[in-house]
N, C-alpha and C positions, 0 to 999 in steps of 0.2 A: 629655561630650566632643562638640565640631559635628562632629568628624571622623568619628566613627564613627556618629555620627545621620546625616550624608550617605552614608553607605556604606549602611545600612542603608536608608536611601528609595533609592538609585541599586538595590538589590537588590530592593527589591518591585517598583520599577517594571521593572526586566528580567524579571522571571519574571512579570508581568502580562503582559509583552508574549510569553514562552513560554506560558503559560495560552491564551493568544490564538493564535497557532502551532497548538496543541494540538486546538485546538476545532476549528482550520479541515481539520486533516487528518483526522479522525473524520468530521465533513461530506463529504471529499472521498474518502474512501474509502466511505461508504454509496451515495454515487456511482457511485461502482467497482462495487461490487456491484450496484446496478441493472443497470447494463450487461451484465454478467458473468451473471448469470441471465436474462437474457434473452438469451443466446451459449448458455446450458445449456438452457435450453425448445428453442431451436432446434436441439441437438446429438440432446435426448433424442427430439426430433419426430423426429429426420432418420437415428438410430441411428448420428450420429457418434461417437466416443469420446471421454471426457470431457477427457484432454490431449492436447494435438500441441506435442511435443516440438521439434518443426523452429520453429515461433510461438515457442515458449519462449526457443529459445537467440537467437532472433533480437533479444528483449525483452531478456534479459541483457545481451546486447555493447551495446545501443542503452542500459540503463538504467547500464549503466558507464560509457558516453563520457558521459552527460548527467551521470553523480555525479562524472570526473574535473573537466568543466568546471565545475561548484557549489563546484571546492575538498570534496569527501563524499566519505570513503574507498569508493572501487567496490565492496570487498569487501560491509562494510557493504549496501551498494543492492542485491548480490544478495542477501544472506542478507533482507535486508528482502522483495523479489520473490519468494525461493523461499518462501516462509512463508504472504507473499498467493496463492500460483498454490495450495497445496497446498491451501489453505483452498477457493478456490476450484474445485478437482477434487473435492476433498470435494463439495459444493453439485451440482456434476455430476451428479456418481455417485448422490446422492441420488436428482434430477432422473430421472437416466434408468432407477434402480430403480421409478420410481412412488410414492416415499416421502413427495413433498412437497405 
């Protein structure tokens, strides 16, 4: 059947191009965490505390309006951000134990 043979290539090639999506946020999140360790070297040099709460919520309301404008359920964007920041305190707390 053509019909189902074109349905079948229209689906490898969108998931080639999610494949592609995929890759680039992996890269842009190793990204993230260069920066972010180097925000934790300078907390742990400085004996700042590994979260500040006040940055936090500032990044939520800011990653909300940026996911209602994408059409991206907000909710979604923050559970995505509190997941990265945890991870990222984690990395801190390491940091400023002398663990790393």
């Amino acid at each position: 059947m053509a019909e189902d043979r074109d349905a079948l290539d229209q689906l490898i090639a969108i998931r080639g191009s999610i494949d592609n999506i995929d890759a680039a946020l992996v890269h842009l999140l190793a990204e993230r965490f260069k920066f972010t360790q180097q925000v934790g070297h300078l907390k742990a040099t400085h004996g700042l505390p590994a979260s500040d709460p006040a940055r936090e919520a500032r990044q939520i309301d800011r990653l909300r309006a940026l996911a209602i404008d994408a059409n991206l359920d907000p909710a979604f964007a923050e559970k995505w951000f509190n997941f990265v920041v945890a991870e990222v305190i984690h990395h801190h707390e390491v940091l400023a134990a002398g663990d790393a």
